[in-house]
C-alpha positions as CSV (number, residue, x, y, z in Angstrom):
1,X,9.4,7.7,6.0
2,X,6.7,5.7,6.2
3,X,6.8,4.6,2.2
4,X,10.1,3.9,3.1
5,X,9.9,1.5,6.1
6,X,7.3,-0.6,3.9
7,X,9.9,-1.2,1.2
8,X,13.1,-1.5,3.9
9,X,10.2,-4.5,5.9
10,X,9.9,-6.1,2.4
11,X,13.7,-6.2,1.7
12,X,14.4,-7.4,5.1
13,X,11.4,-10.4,5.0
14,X,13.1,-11.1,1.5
15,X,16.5,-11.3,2.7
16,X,15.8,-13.9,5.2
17,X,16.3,-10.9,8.0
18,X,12.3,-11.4,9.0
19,X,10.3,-13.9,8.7
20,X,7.2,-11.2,8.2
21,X,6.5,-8.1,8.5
22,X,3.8,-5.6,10.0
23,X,3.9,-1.9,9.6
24,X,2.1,0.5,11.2
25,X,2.2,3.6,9.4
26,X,0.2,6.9,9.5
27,X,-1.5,8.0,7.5
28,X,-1.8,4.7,6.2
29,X,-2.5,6.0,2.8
30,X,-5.4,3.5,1.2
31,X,-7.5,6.7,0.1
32,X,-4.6,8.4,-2.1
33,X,-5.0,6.8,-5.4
34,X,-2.8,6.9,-8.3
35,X,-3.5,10.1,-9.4
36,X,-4.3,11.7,-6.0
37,X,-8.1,12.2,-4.7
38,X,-10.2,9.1,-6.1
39,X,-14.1,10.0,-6.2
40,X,-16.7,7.3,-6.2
41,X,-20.8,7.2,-6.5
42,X,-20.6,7.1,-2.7
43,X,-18.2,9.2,-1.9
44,X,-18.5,12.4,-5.3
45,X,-15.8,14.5,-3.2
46,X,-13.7,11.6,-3.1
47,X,-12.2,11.1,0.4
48,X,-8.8,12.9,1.5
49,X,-8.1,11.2,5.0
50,X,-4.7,13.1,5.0
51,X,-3.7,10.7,2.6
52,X,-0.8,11.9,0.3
53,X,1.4,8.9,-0.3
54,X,-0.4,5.3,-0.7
55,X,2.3,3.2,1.3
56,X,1.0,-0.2,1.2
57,X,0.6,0.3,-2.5
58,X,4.2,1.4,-3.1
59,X,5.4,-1.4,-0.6
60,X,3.2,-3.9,-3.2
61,X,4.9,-2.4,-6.5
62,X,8.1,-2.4,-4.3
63,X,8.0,-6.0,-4.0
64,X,6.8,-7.3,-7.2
65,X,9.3,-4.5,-8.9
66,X,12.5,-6.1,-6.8
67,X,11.8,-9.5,-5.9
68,X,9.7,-10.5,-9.1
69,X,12.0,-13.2,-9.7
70,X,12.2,-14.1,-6.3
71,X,9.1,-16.0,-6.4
72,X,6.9,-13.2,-5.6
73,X,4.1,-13.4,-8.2
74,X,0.9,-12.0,-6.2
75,X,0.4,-9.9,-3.3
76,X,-2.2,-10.3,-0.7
77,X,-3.6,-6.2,0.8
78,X,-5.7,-6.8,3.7
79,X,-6.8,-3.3,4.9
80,X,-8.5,-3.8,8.3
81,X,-10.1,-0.1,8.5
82,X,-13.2,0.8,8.9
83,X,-13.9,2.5,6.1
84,X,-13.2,2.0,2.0
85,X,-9.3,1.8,1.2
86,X,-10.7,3.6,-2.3
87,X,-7.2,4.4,-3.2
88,X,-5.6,1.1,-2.9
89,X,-8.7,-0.3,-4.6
90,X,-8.2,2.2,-7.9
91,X,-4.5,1.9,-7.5
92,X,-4.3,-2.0,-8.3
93,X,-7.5,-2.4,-10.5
């Protein structure tokens, strides 16, 4: 659900419905990378945080996959946790 209600926000800023969007999700997702469990030279068991799904990653690919010519060219991810969003780092290397 919560993959979903990024990509149903996008549609609806796109259609006009919104002006913006702000989704509050759990578990946000930022450590599940795109194959699963990322491990770094800080972090060599790579951090779960119950992460399975990385929603404001699928929301990005969402957008640029539907609305790409829309206008949307680039996508700004601003992840205000407190820790490393490892997953959503790896994910749009």
């Amino acid at each position: 659900r919560a993959a979903g209600s990024v990509c149903e926000a996008v549609d609806k800023v796109m259609s006009g419905d919104f002006r913006n969007a702000f989704c509050a999700v759990r578990p946000p997702g930022h450590h599940a990378g795109p194959r699963g469990i990322v491990k770094c030279p800080n972090d060599p068991e790579g951090s779960h945080g119950f992460c399975l799904l990385n929603n404001v990653a699928i929301g990005a690919a969402y957008a640029r996959s539907m609305y790409r010519n829309d206008g949307i060219q680039r996508i700004a991810i601003i992840d205000f946790d407190v820790h490393h969003g490892n997953g959503t780092e790896e994910i749009i290397k």
